[in-house]
C-alpha positions in Angstrom: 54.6 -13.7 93.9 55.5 -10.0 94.3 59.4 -11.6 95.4 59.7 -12.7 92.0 61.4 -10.6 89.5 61.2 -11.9 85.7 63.6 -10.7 82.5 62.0 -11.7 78.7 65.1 -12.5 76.9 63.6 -13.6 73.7 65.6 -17.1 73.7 64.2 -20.4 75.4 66.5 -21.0 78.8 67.8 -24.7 79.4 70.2 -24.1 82.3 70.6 -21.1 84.9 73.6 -21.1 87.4 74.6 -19.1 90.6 77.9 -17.7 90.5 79.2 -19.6 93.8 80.5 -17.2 96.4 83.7 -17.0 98.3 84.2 -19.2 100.8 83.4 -16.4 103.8 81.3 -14.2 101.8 78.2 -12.5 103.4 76.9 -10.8 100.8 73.9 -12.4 98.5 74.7 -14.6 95.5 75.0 -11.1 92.5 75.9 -12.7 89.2 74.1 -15.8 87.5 74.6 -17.5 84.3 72.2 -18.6 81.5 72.6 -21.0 78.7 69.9 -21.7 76.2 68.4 -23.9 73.6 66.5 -24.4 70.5 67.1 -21.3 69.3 68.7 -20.5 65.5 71.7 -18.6 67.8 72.3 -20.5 71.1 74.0 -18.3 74.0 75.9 -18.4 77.1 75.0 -15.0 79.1 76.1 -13.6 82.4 73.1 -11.6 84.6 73.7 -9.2 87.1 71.2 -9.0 90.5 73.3 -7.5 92.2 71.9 -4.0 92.8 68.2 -4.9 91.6 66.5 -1.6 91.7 65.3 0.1 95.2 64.0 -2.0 98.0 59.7 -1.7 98.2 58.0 -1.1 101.1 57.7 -4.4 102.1 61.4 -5.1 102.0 60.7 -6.6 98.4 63.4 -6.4 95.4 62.2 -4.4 92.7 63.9 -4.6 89.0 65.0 -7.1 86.9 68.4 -8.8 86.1 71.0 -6.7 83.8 72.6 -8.7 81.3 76.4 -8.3 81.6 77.9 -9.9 78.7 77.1 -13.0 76.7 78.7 -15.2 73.3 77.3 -17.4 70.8 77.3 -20.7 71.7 77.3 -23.3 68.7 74.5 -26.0 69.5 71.9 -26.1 72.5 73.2 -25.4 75.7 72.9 -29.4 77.9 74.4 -28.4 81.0 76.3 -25.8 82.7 78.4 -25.8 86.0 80.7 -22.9 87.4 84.4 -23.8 88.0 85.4 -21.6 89.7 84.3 -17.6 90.4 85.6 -16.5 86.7 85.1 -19.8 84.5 82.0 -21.8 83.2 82.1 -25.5 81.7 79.0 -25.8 79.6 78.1 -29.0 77.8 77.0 -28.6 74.1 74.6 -31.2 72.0 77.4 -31.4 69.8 79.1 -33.1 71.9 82.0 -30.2 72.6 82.6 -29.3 75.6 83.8 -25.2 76.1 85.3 -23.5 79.5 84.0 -19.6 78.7 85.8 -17.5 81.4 84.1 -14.6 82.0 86.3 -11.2 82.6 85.3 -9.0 84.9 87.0 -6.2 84.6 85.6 -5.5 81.1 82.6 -7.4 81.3 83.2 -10.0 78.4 83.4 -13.6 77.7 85.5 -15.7 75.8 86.3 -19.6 75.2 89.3 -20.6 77.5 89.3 -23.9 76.7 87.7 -26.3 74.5 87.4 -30.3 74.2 85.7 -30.6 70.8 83.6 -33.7 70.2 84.3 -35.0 74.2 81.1 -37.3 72.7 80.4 -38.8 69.7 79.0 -42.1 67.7 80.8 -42.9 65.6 84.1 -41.9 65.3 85.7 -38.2 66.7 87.3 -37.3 63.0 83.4 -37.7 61.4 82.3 -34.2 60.7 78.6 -35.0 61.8 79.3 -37.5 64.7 78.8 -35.4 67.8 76.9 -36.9 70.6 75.1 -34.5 73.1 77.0 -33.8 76.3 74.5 -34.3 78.5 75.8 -34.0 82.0 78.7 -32.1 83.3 80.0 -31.8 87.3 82.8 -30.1 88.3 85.3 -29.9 91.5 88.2 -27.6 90.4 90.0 -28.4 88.4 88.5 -32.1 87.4 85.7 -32.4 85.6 83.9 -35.0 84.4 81.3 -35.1 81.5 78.9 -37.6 80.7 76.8 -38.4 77.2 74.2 -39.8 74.6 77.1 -41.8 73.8 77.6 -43.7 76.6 81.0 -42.3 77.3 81.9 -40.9 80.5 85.3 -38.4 80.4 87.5 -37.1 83.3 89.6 -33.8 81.9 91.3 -31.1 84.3 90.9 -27.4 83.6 94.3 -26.0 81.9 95.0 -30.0 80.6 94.1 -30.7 76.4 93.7 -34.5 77.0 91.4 -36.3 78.8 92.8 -37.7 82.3 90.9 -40.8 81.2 88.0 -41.7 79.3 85.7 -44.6 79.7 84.3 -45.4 76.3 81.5 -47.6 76.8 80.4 -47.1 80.5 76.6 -47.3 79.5 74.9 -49.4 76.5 71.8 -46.5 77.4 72.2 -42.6 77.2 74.0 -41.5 80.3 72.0 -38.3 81.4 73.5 -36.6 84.5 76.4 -37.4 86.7 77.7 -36.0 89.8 80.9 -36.2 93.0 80.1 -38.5 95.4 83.3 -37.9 96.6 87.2 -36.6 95.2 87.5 -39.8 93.4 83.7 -41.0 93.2 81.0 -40.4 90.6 77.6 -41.2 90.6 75.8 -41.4 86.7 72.2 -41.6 85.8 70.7 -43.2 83.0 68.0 -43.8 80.4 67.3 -47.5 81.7 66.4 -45.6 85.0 69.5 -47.2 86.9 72.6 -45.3 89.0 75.8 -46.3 88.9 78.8 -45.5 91.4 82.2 -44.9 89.3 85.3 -44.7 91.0 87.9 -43.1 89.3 91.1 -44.3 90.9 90.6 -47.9 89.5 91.3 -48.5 85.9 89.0 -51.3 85.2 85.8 -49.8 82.8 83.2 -51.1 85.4 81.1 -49.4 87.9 81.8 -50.6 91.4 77.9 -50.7 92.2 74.6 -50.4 90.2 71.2 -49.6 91.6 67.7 -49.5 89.6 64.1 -48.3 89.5 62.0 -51.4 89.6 59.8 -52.3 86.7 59.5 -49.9 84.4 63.4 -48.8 83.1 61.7 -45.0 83.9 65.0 -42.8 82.0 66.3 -40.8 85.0 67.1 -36.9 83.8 69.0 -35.8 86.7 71.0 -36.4 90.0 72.0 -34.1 92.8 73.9 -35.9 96.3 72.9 -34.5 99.6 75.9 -31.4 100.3 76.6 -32.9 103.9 75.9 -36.6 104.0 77.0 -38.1 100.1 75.2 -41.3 100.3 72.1 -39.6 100.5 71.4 -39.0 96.5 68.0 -37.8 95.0 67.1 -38.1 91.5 64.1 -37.8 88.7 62.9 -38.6 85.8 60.8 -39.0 82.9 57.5 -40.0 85.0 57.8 -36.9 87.1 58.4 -39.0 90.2 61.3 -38.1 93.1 63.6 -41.2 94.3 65.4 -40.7 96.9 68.3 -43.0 97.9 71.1 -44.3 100.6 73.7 -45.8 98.8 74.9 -47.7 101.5 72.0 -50.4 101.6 70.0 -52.0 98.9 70.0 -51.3 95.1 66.4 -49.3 95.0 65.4 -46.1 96.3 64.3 -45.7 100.0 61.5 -43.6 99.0 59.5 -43.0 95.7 57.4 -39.3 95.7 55.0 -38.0 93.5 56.1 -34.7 92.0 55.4 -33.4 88.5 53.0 -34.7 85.9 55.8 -34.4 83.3 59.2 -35.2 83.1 61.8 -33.6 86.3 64.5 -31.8 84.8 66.4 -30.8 88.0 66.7 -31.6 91.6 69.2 -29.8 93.6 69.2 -29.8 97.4 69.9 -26.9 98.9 73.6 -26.4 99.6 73.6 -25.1 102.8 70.1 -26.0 104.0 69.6 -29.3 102.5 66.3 -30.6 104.4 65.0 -28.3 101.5 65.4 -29.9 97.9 64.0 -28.5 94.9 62.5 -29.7 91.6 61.4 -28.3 88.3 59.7 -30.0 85.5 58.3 -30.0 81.9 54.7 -29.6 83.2 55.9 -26.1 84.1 56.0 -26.2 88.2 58.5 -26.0 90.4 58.5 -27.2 93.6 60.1 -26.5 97.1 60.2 -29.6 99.0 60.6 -28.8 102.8 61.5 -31.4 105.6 62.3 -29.0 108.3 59.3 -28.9 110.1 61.4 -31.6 112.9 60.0 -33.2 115.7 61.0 -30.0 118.2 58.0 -28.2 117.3 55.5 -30.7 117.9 55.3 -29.9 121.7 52.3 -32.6 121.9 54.8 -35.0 121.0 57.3 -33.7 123.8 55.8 -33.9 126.4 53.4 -35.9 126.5 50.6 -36.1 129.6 52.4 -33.2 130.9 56.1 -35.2 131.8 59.3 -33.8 130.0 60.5 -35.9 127.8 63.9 -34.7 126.9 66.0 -37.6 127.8 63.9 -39.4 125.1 62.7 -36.2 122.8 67.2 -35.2 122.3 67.6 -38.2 120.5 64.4 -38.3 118.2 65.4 -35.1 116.6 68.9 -35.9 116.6 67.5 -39.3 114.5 65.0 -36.4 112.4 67.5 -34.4 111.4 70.0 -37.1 110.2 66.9 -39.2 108.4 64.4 -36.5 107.1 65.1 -38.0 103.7 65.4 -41.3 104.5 62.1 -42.4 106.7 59.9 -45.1 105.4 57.6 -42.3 104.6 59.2 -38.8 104.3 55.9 -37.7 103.6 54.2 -38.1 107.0 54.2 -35.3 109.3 57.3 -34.3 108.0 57.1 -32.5 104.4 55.4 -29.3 103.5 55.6 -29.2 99.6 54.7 -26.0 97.7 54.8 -25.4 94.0 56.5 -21.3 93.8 55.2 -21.0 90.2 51.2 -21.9 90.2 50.5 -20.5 86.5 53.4 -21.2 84.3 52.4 -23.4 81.6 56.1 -24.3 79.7 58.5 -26.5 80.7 60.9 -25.0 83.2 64.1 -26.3 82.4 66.7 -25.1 85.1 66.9 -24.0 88.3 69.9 -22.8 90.9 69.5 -21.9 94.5 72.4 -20.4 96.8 71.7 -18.8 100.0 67.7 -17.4 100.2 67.6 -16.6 96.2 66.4 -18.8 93.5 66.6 -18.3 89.7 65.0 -20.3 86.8 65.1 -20.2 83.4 61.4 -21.7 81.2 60.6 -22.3 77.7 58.4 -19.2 77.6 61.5 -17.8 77.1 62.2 -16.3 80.6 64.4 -15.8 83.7 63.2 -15.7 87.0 64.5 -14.4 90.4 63.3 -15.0 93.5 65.7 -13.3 96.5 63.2 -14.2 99.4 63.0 -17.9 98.7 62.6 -18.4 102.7 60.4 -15.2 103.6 
């Protein structure tokens, strides 16, 4: 894929993050951020696209990412969400969770804020009983964390203590967590079920609880439709996509095969979210595309020669609204391609905003991709 430019930075990449843009900005997403793992000195970095080389022939970016800045960070790197346009939350298997702000003006970073041991086993004064932060969603300034321990914590940026914390909101390893709404979350966990938190009540229960079938499959991550929130996907250890309407029933609408390895993230796209993407440990990532709507099947408009419209208006309203949630999403209505044919680790990460895409491997790597929908 000529569109893709790649940056060796000698340290395995667990997360990669789009700086968000302004509200009314035009310009392409310019900054990322990358957080990695496994590696004797674990760091937080901040990449630069922005002016990637001259344009090719073809229109095609040419050049790779300039690091910025980065800092150590102590332990591997679980999960990583942007704030705001200056400050990063990142989730550490220590169980601490840091805000870095990054500093334009001189192009370093520093910790802002930290919440040492938000997770841990046994008690927060044992010098060796940090839990992993696993999870981390943010909606300026709350945030909420979730971890191996079960625990599930609400803090606002600028704030030492905790807003609230709910100690022990899972028996299981809570593994990703995101906003339904201002005062709703949604967590994910390693008995494969989802459970709907809302914040405003004070007793320590989830107000609904929905399950795989069977087999207790863990469930790695969560992402919730931008536009319509009880649309949620998520996936897991078996490689499979769920997808789900949290208004009806307790299992997922639709089951899809996907990777051959565990999923480590699904995000939708945030402003075109009939497009959802996934990356996995089996070292693909795929671009899952339900756009292809009923208004471009002409056969299907107008059919034996008569217009149709009266009828056709409504059956693509119904498309749009449903791509995810037919009986069979896969019929005539999902083109699925895998952007990375010949990688063989795990990718860990991946970010899209606008037409670009990066992601971060264990072949210690970063990868951009400014053409996504060329």
């Amino acid at each position: 894929m000529e569109d893709v430019c790649a940056k060796f930075v000698s340290q395995k990449i667990s997360k990669t993050r789009w700086r968000p843009l302004p509200a009314a900005a035009l310009q392409l997403p310019d900054l990322f951020a990358t957080g990695s793992w496994d590696n004797e000195d674990n760091r937080i970095s901040i990449w630069s696209v922005g002016h990637l080389g001259n344009v090719g022939l073809n229109g095609e970016y040419q050049g790779e990412p300039q690091l910025l800045c980065d800092i150590r960070h102590n332990g591997d790197v679980m999960d990583m969400q942007f704030l705001d346009q200056e400050r990063i939350v990142v989730a550490s298997s220590t169980g601490t969770v840091t805000i870095f702000r990054h500093h334009q003006n001189n192009q370093t970073l520093s910790a802002n804020q930290r919440w040492e041991k938000a997770h841990y086993h046994v008690d927060q004064d044992t010098c060796c009983g940090g839990a992993a932060c696993t999870g981390i969603i943010c909606n300026n300034p709350d945030i909420v964390t979730v971890g191996e321990d079960g625990r599930i914590n609400h803090f606002k940026a600028d704030q030492k203590d905790a807003v609230r914390t709910i100690d022990n909101a899972d028996s299981s390893t809570l593994h990703a967590v995101t906003f339904l709404r201002t005062t709703e979350i949604l967590t994910v966990n390693s008995i494969g079920q989802l459970k709907i938190w809302d914040l405003r009540q004070q007793r320590n229960e989830p107000s609904q609880i929905f399950s795989l079938t069977g087999d207790r499959v863990p469930l790695h991550c969560v992402d919730r439709h931008p536009n319509q929130q009880h649309i949620v996907a998520t996936g897991g250890q078996d490689g499979m996509l769920s997808i789900w309407d949290i208004r009806q029933g307790t299992m997922p609408v639709s089951l899809l095969n996907a990777h051959e390895a565990e999923m480590w993230e699904v995000h939708f796209h945030p402003s075109s979210p009939d497009h959802l993407f996934t990356c996995s440990e089996d070292g693909s990532l795929w671009h899952w595309d339900t756009s292809t709507d009923i208004a471009e099947k002409p056969s299907f408009l107008h059919q034996g020669g008569r217009s149709t419209t009266y009828f056709s208006h409504n059956t693509i309203n119904q498309s749009i609204v449903s791509a995810w949630l037919s009986n069979d999403p896969t019929k005539d209505r999902m083109e699925i391609t895998n952007l990375i044919p010949n990688q063989t680790l795990s990718v860990n990460s991946l970010d899209v905003l606008g037409p670009c895409l990066v992601y971060g491997t264990d072949a210690e790597a970063i990868y951009v991709n400014r053409q996504l929908f060329a």
